[in-house]
C-alpha positions in Angstrom: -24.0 66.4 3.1 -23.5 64.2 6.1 -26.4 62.1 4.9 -24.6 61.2 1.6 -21.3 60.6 2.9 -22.8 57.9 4.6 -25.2 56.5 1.3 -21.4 56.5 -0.3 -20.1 53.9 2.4 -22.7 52.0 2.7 -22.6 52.0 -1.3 -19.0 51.4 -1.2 -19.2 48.8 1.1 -21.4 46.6 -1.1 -19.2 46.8 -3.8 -16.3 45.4 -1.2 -18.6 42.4 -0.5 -18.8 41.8 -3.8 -15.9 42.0 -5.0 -14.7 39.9 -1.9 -16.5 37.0 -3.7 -15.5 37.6 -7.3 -11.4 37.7 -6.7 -11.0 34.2 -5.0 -12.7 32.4 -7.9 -10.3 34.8 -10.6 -7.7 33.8 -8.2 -8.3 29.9 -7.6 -6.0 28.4 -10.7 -6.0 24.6 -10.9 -1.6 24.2 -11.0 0.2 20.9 -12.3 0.4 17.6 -10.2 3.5 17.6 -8.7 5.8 14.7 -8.7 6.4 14.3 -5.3 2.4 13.9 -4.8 1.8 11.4 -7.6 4.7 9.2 -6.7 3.4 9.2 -3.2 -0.1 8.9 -4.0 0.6 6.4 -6.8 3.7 4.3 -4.9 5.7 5.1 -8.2 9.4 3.9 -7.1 11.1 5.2 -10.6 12.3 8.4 -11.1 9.7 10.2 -12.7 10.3 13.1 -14.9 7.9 16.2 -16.1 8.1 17.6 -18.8 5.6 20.8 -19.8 5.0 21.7 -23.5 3.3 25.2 -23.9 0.6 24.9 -27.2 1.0 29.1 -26.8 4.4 28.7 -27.8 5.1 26.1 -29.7 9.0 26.2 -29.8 9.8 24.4 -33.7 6.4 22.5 -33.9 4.9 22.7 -36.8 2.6 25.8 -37.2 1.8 24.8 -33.2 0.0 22.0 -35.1 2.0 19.3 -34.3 5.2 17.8 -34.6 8.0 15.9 -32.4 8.1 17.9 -29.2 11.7 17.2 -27.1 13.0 18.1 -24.1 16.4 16.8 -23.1 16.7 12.8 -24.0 12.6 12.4 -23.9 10.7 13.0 -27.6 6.8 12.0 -28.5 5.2 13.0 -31.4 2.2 15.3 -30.2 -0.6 16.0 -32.3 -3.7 18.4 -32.0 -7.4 17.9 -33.8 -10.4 20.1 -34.1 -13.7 18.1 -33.6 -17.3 19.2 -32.5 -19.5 17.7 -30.3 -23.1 19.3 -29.5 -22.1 22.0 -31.9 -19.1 23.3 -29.8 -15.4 23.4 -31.5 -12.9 21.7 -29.1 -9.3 20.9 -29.1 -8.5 17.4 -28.5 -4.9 16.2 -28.5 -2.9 12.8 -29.3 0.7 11.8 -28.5 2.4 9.2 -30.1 5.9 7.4 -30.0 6.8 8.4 -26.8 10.8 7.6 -25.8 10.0 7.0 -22.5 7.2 5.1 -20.8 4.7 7.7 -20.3 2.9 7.3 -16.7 0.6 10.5 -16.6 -0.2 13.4 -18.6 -2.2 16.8 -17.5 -3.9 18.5 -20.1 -4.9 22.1 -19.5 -7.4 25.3 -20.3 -7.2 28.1 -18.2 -8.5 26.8 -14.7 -9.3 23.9 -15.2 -7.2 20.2 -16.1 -7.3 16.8 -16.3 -5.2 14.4 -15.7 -4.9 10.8 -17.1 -2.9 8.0 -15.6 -1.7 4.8 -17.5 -0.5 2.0 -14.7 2.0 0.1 -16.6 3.2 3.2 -18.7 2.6 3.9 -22.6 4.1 5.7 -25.4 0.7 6.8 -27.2 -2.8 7.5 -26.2 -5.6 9.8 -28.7 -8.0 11.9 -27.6 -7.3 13.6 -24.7 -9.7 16.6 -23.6 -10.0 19.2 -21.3 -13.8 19.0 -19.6 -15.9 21.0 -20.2 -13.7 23.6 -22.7 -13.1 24.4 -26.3 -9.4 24.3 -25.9 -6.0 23.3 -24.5 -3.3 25.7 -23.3 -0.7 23.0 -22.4 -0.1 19.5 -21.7 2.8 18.3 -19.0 4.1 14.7 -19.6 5.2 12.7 -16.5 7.9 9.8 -17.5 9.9 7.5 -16.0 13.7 7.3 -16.3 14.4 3.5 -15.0 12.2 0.6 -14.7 9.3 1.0 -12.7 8.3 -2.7 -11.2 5.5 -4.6 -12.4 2.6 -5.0 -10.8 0.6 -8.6 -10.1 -3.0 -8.9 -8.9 -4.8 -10.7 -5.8 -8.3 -12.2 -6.2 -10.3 -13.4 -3.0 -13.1 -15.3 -3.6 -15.8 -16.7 -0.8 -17.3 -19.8 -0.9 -20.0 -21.2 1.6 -21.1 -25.0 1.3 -23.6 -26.8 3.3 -24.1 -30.2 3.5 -27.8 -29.8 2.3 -27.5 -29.1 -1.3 -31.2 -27.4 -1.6 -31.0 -25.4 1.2 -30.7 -21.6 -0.1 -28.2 -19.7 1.8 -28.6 -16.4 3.7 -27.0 -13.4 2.0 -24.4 -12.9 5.2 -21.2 -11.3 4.9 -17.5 -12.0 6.2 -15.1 -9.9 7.1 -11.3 -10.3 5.3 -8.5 -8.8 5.3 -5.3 -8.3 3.3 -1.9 -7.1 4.2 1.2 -7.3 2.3 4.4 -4.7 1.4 5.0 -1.6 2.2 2.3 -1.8 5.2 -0.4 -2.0 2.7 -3.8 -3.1 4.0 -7.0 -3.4 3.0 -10.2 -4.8 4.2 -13.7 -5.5 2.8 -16.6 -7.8 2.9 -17.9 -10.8 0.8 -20.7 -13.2 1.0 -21.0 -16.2 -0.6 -20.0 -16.2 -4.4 -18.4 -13.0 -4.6 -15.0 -11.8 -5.4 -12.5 -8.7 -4.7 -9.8 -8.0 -7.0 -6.9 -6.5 -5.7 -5.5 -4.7 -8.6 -1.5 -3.0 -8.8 0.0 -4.6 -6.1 3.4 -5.1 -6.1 5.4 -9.0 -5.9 5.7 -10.2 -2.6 4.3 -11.9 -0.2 0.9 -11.2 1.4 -1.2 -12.3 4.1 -4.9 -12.9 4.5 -6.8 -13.3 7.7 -10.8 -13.9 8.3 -12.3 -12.3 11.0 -14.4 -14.3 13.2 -17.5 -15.6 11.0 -21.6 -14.7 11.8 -23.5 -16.8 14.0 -24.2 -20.0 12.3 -21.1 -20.3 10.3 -17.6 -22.2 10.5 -14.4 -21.2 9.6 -13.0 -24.0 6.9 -9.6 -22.9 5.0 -7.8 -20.3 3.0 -6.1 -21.4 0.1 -6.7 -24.9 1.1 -4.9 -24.2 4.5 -6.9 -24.7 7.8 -5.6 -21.8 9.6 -8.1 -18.4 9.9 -4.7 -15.9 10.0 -2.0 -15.1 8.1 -2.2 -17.3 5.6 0.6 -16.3 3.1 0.3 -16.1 -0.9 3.0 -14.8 -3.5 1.7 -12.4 -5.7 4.1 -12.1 -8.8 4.4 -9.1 -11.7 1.6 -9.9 -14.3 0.2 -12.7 -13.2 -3.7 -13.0 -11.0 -3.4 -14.9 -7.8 -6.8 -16.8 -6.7 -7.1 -17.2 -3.5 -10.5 -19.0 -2.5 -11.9 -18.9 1.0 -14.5 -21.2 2.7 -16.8 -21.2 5.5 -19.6 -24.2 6.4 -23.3 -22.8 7.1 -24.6 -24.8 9.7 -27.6 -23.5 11.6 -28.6 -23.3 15.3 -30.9 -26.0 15.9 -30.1 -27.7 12.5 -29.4 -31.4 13.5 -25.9 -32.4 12.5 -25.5 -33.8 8.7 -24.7 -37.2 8.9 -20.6 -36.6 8.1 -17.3 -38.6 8.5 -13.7 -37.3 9.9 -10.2 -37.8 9.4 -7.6 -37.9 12.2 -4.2 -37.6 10.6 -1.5 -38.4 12.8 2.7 -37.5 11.7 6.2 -40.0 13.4 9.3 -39.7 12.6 12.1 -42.8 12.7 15.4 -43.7 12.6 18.1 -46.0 12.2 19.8 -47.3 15.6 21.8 -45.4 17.1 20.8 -41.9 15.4 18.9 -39.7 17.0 16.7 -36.7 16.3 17.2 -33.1 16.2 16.2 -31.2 18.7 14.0 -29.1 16.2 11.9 -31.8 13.5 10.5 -29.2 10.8 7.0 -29.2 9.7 5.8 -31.8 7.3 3.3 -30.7 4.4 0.5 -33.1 4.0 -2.6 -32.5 1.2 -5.9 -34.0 1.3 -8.1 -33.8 -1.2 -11.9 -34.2 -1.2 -14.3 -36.0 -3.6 -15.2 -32.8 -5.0 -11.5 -31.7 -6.1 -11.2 -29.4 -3.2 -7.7 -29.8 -1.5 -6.9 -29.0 1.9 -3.0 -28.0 3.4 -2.1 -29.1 7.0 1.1 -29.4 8.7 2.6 -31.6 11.3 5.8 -31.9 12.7 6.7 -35.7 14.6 4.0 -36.6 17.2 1.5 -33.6 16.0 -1.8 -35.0 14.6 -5.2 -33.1 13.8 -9.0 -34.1 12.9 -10.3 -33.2 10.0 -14.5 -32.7 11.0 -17.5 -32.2 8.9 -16.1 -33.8 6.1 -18.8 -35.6 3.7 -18.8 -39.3 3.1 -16.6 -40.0 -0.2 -13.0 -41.1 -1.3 -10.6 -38.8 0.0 -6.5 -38.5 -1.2 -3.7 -37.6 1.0 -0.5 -36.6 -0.3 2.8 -35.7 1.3 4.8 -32.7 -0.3 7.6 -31.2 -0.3 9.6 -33.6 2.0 12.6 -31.4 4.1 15.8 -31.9 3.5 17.5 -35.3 5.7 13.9 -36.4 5.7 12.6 -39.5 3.7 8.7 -40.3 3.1 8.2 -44.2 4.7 4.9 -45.0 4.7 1.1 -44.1 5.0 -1.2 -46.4 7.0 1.9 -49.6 6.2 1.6 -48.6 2.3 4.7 -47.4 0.3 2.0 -45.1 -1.4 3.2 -41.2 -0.7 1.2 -39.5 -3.0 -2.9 -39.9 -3.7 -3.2 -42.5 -0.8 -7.1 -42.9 -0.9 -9.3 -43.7 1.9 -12.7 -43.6 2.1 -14.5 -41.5 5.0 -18.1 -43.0 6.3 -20.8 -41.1 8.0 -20.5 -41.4 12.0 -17.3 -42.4 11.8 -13.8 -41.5 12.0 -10.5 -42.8 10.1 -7.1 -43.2 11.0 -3.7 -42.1 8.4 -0.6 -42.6 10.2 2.3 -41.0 8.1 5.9 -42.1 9.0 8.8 -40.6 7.8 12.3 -41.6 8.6 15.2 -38.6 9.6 18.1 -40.0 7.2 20.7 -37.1 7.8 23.6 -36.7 5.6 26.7 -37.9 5.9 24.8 -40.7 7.3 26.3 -41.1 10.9 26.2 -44.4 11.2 27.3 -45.2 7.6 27.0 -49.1 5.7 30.5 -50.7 5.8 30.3 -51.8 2.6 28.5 -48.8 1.1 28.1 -49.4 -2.6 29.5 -47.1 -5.7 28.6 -44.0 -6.5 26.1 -45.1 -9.0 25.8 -43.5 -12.5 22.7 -41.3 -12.9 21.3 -40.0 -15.4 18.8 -37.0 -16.5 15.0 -35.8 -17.2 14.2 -33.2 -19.4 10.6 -32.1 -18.8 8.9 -29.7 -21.6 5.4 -27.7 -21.5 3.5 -26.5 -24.6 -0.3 -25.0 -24.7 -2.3 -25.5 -28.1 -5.1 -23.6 -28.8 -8.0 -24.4 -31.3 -7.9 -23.1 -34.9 -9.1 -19.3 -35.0 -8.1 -19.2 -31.0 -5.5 -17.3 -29.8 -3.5 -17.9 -26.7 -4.3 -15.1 -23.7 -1.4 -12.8 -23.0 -0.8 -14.4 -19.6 -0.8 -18.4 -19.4 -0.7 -19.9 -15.8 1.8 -22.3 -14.6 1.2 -26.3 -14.8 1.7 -28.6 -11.3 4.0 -31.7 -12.4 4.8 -34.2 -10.0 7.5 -36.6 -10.6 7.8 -39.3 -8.2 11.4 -41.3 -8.0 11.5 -44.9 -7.8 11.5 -45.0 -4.0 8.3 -43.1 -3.8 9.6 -39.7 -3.0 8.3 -36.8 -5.3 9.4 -33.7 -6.5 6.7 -31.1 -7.5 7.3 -28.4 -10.5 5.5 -25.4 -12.0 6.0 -24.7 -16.0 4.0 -22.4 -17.8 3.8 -22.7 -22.2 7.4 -23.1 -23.8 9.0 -23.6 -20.2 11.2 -26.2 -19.2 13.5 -27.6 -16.7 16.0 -30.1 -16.2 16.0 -33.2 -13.3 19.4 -33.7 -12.9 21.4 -36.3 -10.3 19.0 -39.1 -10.9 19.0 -42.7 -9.9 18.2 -45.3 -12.6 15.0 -46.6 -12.4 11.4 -46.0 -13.6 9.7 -42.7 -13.1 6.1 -41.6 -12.8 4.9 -37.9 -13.7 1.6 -36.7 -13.3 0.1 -33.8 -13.9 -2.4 -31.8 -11.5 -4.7 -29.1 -10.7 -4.8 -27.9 -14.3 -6.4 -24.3 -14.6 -9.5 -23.1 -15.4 -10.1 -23.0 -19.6 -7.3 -25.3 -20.0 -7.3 -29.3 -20.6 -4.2 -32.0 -20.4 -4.0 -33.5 -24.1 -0.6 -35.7 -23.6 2.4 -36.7 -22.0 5.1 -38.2 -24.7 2.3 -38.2 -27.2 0.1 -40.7 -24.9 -3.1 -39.7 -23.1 -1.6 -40.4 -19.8 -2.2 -37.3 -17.2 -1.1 -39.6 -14.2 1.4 -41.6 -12.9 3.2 -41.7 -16.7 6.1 -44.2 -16.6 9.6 -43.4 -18.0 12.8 -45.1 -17.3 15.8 -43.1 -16.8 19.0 -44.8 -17.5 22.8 -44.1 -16.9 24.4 -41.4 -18.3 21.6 -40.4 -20.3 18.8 -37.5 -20.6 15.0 -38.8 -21.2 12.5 -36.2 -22.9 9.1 -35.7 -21.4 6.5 -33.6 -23.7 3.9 -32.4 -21.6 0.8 -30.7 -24.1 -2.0 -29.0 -22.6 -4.9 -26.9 -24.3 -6.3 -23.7 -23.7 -10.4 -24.2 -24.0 -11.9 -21.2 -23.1 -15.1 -20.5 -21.9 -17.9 -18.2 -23.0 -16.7 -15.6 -20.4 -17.9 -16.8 -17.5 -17.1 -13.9 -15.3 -19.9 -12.4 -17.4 -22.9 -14.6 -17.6 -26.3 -14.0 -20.3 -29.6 -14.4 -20.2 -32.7 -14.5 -22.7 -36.0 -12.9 -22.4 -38.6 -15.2 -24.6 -42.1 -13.7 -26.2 -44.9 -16.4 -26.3 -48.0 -14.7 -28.3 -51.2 -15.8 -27.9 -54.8 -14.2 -29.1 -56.8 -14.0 -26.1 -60.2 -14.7 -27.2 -61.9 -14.4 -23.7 -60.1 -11.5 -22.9 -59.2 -12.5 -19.3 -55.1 -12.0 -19.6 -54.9 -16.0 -19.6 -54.1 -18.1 -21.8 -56.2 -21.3 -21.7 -57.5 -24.0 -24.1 -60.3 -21.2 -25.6 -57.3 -18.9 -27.0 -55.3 -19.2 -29.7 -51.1 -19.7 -29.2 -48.4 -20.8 -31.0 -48.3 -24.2 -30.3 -51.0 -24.4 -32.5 -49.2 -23.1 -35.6 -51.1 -19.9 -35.7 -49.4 -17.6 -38.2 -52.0 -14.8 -37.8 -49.1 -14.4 -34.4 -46.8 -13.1 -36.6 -45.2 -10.3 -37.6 -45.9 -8.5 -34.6 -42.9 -6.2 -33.5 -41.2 -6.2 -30.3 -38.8 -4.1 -28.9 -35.8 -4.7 -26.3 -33.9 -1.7 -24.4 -31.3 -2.1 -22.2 -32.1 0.4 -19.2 -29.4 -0.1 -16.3 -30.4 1.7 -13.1 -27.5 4.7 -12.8 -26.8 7.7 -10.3 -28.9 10.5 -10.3 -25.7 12.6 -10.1 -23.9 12.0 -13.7 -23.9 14.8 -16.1 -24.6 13.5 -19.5 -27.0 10.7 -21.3 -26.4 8.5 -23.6 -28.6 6.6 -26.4 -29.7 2.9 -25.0 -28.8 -0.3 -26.6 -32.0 -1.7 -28.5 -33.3 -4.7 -30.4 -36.2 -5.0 -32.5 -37.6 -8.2 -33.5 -40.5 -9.7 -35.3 -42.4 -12.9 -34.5 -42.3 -16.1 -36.0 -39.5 -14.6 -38.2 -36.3 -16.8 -38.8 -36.2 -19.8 -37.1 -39.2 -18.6 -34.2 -42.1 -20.6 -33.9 -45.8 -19.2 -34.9 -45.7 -16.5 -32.2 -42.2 -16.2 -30.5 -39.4 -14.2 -30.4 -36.1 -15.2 -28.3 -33.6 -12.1 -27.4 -30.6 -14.1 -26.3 -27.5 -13.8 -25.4 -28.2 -10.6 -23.1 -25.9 -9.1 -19.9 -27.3 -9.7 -16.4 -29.3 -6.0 -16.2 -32.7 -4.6 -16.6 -34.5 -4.1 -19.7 -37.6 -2.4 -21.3 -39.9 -4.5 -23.2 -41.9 -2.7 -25.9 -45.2 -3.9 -28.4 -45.2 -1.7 -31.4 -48.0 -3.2 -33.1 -51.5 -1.6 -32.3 -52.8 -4.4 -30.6 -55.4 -4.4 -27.3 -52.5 -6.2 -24.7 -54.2 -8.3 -22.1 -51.7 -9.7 -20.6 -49.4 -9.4 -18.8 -50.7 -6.9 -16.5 -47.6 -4.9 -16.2 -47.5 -4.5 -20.7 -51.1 -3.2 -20.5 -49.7 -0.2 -21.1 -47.4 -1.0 -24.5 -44.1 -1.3 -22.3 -42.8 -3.3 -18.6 -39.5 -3.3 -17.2 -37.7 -7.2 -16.6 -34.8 -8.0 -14.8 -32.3 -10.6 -16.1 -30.0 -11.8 -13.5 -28.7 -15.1 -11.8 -32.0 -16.1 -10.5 -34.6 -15.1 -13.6 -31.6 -15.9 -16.4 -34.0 -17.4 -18.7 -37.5 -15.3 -19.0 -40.6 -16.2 -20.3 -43.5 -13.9 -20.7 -46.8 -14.9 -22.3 -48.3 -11.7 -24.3 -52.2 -11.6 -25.2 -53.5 -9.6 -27.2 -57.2 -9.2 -28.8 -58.4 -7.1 -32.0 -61.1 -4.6 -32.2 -63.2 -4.3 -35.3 -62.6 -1.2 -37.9 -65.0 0.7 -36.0 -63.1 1.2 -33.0 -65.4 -1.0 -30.5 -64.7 -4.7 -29.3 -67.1 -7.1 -31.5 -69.1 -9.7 -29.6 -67.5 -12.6 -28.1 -69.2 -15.3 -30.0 -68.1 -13.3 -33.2 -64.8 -12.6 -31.5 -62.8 -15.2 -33.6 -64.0 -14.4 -36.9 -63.1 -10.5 -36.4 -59.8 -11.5 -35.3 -58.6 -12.9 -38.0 -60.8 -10.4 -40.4 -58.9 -7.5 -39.2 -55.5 -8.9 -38.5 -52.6 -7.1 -40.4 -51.8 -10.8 -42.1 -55.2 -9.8 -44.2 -56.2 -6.0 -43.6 -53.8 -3.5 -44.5 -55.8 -0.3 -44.1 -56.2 -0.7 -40.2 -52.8 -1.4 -39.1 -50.2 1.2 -39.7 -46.7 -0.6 -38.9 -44.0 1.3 -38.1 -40.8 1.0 -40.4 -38.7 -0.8 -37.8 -35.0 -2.2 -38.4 -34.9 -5.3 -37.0 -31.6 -5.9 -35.6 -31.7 -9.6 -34.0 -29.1 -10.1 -31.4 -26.5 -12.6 -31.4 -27.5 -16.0 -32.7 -30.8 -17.3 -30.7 -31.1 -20.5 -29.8 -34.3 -21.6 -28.3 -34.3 -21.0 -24.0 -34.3 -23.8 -22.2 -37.7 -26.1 -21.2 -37.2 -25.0 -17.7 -37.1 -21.3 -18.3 -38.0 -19.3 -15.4 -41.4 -17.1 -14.5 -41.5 -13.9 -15.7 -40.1 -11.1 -12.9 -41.7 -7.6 -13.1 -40.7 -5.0 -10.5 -41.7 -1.5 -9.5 -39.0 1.0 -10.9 -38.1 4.3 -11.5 -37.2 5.2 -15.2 -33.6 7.1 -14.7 -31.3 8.4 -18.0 -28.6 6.7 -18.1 -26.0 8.7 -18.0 -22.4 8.2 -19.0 -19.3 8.6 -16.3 -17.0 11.7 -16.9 -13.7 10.0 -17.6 -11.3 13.0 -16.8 -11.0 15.1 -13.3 -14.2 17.2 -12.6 -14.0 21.3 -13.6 -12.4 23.4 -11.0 -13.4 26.8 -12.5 -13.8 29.1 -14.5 -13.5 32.9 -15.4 -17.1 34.3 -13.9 -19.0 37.4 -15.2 -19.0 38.8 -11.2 -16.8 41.5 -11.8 -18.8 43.0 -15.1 -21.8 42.9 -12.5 -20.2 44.2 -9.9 -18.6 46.9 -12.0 -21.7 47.9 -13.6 -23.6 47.7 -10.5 -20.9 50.4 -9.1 -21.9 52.7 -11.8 -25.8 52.9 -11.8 -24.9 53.5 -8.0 -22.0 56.3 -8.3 -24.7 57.8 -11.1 -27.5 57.9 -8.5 -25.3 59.4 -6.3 -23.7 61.9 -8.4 -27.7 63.4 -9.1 -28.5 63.3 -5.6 -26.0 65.5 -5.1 -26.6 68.1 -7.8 -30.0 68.8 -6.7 
């Protein structure tokens, strides 16, 4: 009796254990996000709202179909939809119309949710899922009451130069950093060419440093501004701000470039008997290089500084934004205060003296006689952007630079973006010039007053009287060069000799062979992807057919094709020579910056109907005897869409070699766009409990005998 007493604890215990493991995963329910965390988590400043609708209790929608669901002053339209997917019946839901901007929304089965997020704030999204489940219990909106502020966007880009153009540039990386609001900060890397977006940031004003650069590089300028740190930028609501920085690669043991410098040096005069302030504020000066490239550098009277490593050219300087009580004299003795050129030399350094004169106001020693208040008059500047017919403007248009220079030389810079304008007012009579500069990227000046003038356009301005200045510009996109194409080009040739060459002995397309044709190709996209993801999906594929369209004898182009690798497949029954790596019917080709245009040389040789290789001197004549042009009982083509592409113009003459590499087929797998599942209801306990059983009957017989 003893004996089982103890078999029943030991039993019993077991059946603790196990049910030990089996009620924390019952237990572990996946709750709602709660405000407080997603307006920390998010840096939400509204007041955000949630609002829960239960699907098991539909409270006056429509059959718990759908319907306008309200609580308090917020209303959206909420509807559900039965689809299938892999032969499993899901739920997924859509909301519509919502009264208030809708930031999140958690939808819900059981355990698990997921929860989607929309930035700016909508009022309708479709098809919203739960992961991994058949249905939805309920779905919590989150909503703002009040304005939540806009958000603007910082991108840092990282250029190296080097004097030597043909010198390829190590892959280094430098080390920047951001900090702006609300003690945000963030770091990262970039070598040269590369950018980092810094998305949902909110208006202000940010900072960006540059730690010290690798061994072998200079520090230039951010922004144009020769300082390493805190160089400040405004980021506004909606709008991108580019900020570009650049470092000079200049090797140890590299001898010097044969370059030029610049020593810029900044006085201030003024009239007898008036003296200075004890504090003279800075002075903004821009030079500009041959290239376009501008750099900022400030100098307050008696400062100068030395512009180095600068490469022989024609260089502009301009003064800016002159203080207030300050007046722009002269630079090097010439009344010239904006695009004074000067050309630097190799080995040599130049000289720009900039005088400006302190001219306080009231003027303490005053002109007896002072003249009149004169009568001034008015300009009325305009901005427009015009797009090509069929184009449409983007939703967010930059601002335009337009600097309008008075008839004593001093200029006033301002920044107009399409359909703004602004008004010059308190003007002296005289003539005016207005330029127009740094135009952005995919846009182009088209006329100032209807005349094809971009700089120093003359208008008069008269006495009690506004003049009109029209200032056009064109948007002129380009084919999306933040995402750059390639082509992969199939030259055919029959290779006679059979040594994977192709030489004057073997037939190609440039000598109009049409027994090249017809031969199928075809093109997969196949990215390399994580291991981990959970689903594939089907590959993007071309088929094409040589010499079809406008190919030559031969040839087949697949253009227009993202940076990525791709699988090349021959589907006609063909002997493949060459190259090596398509011996096998298929290869795998990168496309990217340095192989964007690929050209691969296929040869292939026929066998004769009985299976074996005829003899080379007869070689020609079976060729063309049993090529699918003339025979159709040996080939056996495949009945192959061809989908070309987009339109394929012919790659360039200086196309480059073929790249094959040693890779790994993957799937490609598609990214789960909602939060992973947190759990589900297991069968434990049914094991457990039936486990308990078989034991307790064991037990029960033992003890009957």
């Amino acid at each position: 009796m003893k004996r089982r007493t103890k078999s029943f604890i030991s039993l019993f215990s077991v059946f603790l254990i196990i049910l030990s493991t089996i009620i924390p995963s019952i237990a572990a329910e996946q709750k709602d996000p709660s405000v407080s965390d997603l307006m920390e988590e998010y840096n939400l400043t509204c007041d955000l709202v949630q609002s829960k609708y239960d699907h098991g209790n539909p409270d006056g929608l429509d059959g718990g179909n759908g319907g306008i669901w309200k609580d308090g002053d917020f209303e959206v339209n909420i509807t559900f939809d039965h689809e299938k997917e892999e032969g499993n019946e899901f739920l997924s839901v859509s909301f519509s119309n919502a009264t208030k901007p809708v930031y999140f929304v958690y939808v819900k089965y059981s355990t698990d949710g997921d929860l989607y997020r929309y930035p700016t704030g909508v009022a309708s999204d479709s098809d919203l899922f739960v992961s991994g489940n058949n249905a939805i219990s309920h779905m919590t909106f989150y909503y703002c009451n009040g304005t939540q502020p806009e958000y603007g966007s910082l991108e840092v880009t990282k250029t190296v130069t080097h004097c030597d153009q043909v010198v390829t540039l190590p892959e280094d990386e430098f080390e920047i950093t951001v900090d702006g609001p609300n003690d945000y900060s963030e770091t990262f890397f970039l070598s040269n060419g590369e950018s980092k977006i810094l998305n949902e940031l909110m208006p202000g004003t940010y900072s960006i440093s540059e730690a010290m650069p690798p061994d072998d590089y200079e520090f230039v300028s951010i922004d144009g501004i020769t300082q390493m740190s805190d160089v400040e930028v405004e980021v506004t609501a909606n709008q991108t701000r580019q900020v570009e920085v650049i470092n000079l690669y200049n090797p140890d043991g590299e001898p010097d470039p044969e370059v030029g410098a610049l020593q810029i040096c900044k006085s201030v005069d003024t009239d007898e008997g008036v003296e200075l302030p004890e504090t003279v504020p800075d002075f903004k000066i821009v030079v500009t290089d041959p290239e376009g490239k501008s750099t900022t550098v400030e100098l307050a009277n008696g400062e100068s500084t030395k512009l180095e490593n600068l490469m022989p050219g024609i260089y502009k300087i301009s003064e800016t934004d002159i203080p207030e009580d300050y007046s722009f004299v002269s630079m090097n003795d010439q009344n010239t205060m904006t695009d004074f050129e000067i050309e630097v030399v190799k080995n040599d350094t130049k000289d720009v003296a900039i005088i400006n004169k302190y001219t306080p106001d009231p003027d303490p020693d005053p002109d007896p006689d002072p003249d009149p208040d004169p009568e001034i008059g008015t300009l009325q500047l305009s901005k427009m952007v015009e797009t090509d017919e069929g184009d449409e403007l983007p939703e967010t248009i930059p601002n335009f630079k337009i600097v309008v220079t008075d008839p004593e030389g001093k200029s006033t810079t301002v920044e107009l973006s399409h359909k703004g304008s602004t008004t010059l007012e308190n003007l002296m009579p005289g003539m005016y010039k207005i330029s127009e500069t740094d135009i952005p990227d995919d846009y182009s000046f088209v006329s100032m007053n209807e005349k094809e003038t971009m700089t120093d356009f003359e208008i008069e301005v008269v006495k009690n009287d506004t003049k009109d200045v029209a200032i056009i510009n064109k948007y002129t996109p380009t084919d999306d060069p933040e995402d750059p194409t390639g082509s992969i080009e199939i030259m055919k040739f029959r290779d006679l000799n059979r040594d994977g060459d192709m030489e004057d002995g073997d037939e190609n397309p440039k000598n109009d062979d049409p027994l090249l044709n017809n031969i199928q190709f075809r093109l997969e996209a196949a990215p390399v992807v994580e291991l981990s993801m959970a689903e594939s999906s089907e590959p993007q594929s071309w088929t094409m057919t040589t010499g079809s369209g406008d190919f030559e004898d031969g040839q087949i182009i697949f253009s227009n094709l993202p940076f990525g690798r791709y699988k090349l497949i021959e589907l006609s029954p063909r002997t493949i020579t060459a190259p090596e790596d398509l011996k096998d019917g298929e290869m795998y080709v990168f496309v990217d910056q340095e192989t964007q245009h690929i050209q691969i040389k296929v040869g292939n040789y026929w066998r004769n109907s009985s299976g074996s290789s005829s003899d080379r001197d007869n070689d020609r004549d079976n060729d063309r005897d049993n090529d699918p042009v003339t025979t159709e009982t040996n080939v056996v083509e495949e009945p192959l869409e061809t989908v070309p592409p987009e339109p394929t113009p012919l790659a360039p003459s200086d196309v480059a070699e073929v790249v094959v590499e040693d890779v790994f087929e993957v799937a490609e797998v598609a990214v789960p766009l909602a939060l992973p599942q947190t759990g589900e209801l297991p069968p434990y306990a049914a094991y457990a409990l039936g486990s308990l059983m078989i034991l307790a009957g064991v037990f029960m017989k033992r003890k009957s005998i």
